[in-house]
N, C-alpha and C positions, 0 to 999 in steps of 0.2 A: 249677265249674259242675255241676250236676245230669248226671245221667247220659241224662238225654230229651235231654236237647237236642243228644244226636249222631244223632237219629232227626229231629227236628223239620224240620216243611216252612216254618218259619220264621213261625209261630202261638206270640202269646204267652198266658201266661195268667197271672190271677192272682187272687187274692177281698178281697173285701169286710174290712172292719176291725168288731171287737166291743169292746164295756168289759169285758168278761171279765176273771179271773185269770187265773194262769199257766196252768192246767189246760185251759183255754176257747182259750188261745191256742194252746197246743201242738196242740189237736184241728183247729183254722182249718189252720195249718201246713200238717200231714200232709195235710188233706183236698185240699190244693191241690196237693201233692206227688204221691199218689196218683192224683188228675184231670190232672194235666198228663201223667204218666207213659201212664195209659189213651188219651189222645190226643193224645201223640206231640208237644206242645208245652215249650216252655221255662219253668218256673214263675218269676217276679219276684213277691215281698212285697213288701206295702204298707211303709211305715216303720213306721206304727201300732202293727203285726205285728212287725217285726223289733227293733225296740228293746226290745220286751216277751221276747224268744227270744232276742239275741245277749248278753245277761247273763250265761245261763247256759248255754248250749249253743253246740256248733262246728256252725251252721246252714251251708249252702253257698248257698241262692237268693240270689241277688242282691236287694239293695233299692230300689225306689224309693219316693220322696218322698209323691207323692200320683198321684191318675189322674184324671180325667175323662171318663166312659163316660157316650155314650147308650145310654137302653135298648136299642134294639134291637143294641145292641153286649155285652147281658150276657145271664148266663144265671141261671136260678133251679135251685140243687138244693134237693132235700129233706132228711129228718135220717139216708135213710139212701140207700147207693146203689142206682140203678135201671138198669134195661140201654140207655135213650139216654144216658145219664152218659158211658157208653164212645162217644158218638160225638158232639160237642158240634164244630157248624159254628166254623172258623178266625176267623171276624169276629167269635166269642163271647167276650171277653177278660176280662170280669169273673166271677165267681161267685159269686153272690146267694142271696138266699132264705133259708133255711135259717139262723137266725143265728148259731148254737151247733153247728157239726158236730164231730159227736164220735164218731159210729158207725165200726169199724174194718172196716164193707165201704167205705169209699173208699179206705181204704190198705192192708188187709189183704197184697193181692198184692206190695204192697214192703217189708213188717213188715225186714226185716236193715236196709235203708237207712233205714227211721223210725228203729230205735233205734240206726243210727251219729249220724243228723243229733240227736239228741237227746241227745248222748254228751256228759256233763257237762266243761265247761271246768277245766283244771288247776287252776289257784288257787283252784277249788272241793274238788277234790279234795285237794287240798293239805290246806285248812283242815279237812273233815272228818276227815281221815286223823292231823291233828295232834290233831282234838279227841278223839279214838278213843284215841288213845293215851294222853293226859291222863287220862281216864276210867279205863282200864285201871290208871295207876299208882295210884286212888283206890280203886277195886273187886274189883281183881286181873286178872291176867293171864288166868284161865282163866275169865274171867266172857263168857258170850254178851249181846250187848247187842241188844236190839230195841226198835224205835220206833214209838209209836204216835201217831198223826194224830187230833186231834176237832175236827172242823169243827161248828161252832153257829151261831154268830149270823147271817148273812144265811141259813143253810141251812134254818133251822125258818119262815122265813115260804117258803120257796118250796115247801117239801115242803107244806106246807098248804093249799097250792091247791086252787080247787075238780078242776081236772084232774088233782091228781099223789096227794093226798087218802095222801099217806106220813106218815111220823113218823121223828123220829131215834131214834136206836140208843140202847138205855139201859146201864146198868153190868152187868147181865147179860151183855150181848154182850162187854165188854170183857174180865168176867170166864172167859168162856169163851177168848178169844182167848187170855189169859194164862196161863191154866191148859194149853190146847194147848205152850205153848213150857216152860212149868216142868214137864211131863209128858215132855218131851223131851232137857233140857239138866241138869246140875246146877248151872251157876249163872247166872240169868238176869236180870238188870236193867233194867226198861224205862223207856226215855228219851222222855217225854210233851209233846208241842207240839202245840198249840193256841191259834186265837182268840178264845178264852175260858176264860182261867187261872181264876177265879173259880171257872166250875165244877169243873174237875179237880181245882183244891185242895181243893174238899169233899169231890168223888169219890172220889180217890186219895189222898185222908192217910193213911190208914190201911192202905197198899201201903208196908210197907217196903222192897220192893224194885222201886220205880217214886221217877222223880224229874221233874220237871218241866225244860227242856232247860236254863236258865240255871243251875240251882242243882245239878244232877248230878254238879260238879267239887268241893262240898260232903265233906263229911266229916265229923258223919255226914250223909245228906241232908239236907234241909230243905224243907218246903213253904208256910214261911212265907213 
């Protein structure tokens, strides 16, 4: 059980469910973790929430199923925390509003126990630690491997808003990225996943020393 809930005057709490990724999910989480902690209640996740988080992480809140809140039994936060946040009346059990919290002023003050509850599950561990070393016998032993993330396809219509009015990151930026760790290491190899192969393939061919995450165990790589 969370660690509030030896404070708690016996006030539950808990939020609202998103379609979010993994990313979206993890930020709900904490944000509930964080607000129950600020006011001294027990945090319970939705299932919505906790099947999307006990995949890969040794979470501790307890789950339940579904809820049924009347209004006047929830609360609206915004996307970042505000100083009534820290004092949210006991009959407020839901947390609303705000659909995507992800700002780390609502968890900031327990940052050690977000990233225990976020502490990746063995058999995950396992499998990276086995692929690491696969790699290694392909690349060498004294090879640094780093990995690089490119999110595309849902990402470029949202940046394109008229309110968010960004753009994604081009091969510039990657090439800088890369260039920082081959300025540092002598032998660097970066391991490339994305939801959108198509582009990297074009991007990255011509990075001998980049592979895409499936084909990495390759010899020599391949980006076909």
């Amino acid at each position: 059980m969370f660690e509030a809930s030896l404070s708690c005057k016996g006030a539950a709490l808990t939020i609202h469910c998103n379609n979010g990724r993994l990313g979206n999910q993890m930020g709900t989480y904490a944000t509930l973790l964080g607000l129950a902690h600020f006011n001294h209640c027990t945090p319970y996740v939705l299932r919505c929430n906790y099947e999307k988080l006990e995949s890969y992480f040794k979470i501790t809140a307890v789950d339940i199923i579904s809820i049924n809140v009347p209004e006047e039994h929830s609360y609206h936060i915004s996307s970042f925390l505000r100083k009534e946040d820290k004092f949210i009346s006991q009959n407020r059990i839901l947390l609303k509003g705000y659909f995507y919290p992800l700002s780390f002023t609502f968890f900031h003050h327990i940052r050690d126990k977000i990233r225990s509850e976020f502490s990746s599950k063995d058999e995950i561990i396992n499998r990276v630690e086995n692929y690491l070393v696969e790699l290694s016998l392909v690349h060498g032993q004294s090879t640094t491997f780093v990995s690089i993330h490119v999110r595309r396809t849902d990402y470029k219509g949202w940046l394109n808003t008229s309110t968010r009015k960004g753009r994604q990151v081009d091969m510039e930026y990657f090439n800088l990225a890369m260039k920082y760790f081959e300025d540092r290491y002598e032998k660097v190899v970066f391991v490339v996943m994305s939801d959108d192969r198509k582009w990297c393939k074009k991007n990255f061919a011509n990075k001998s020393n980049a592979c895409l995450l499936h084909r990495c165990l390759n010899q020599p790589s391949t980006w076909r």
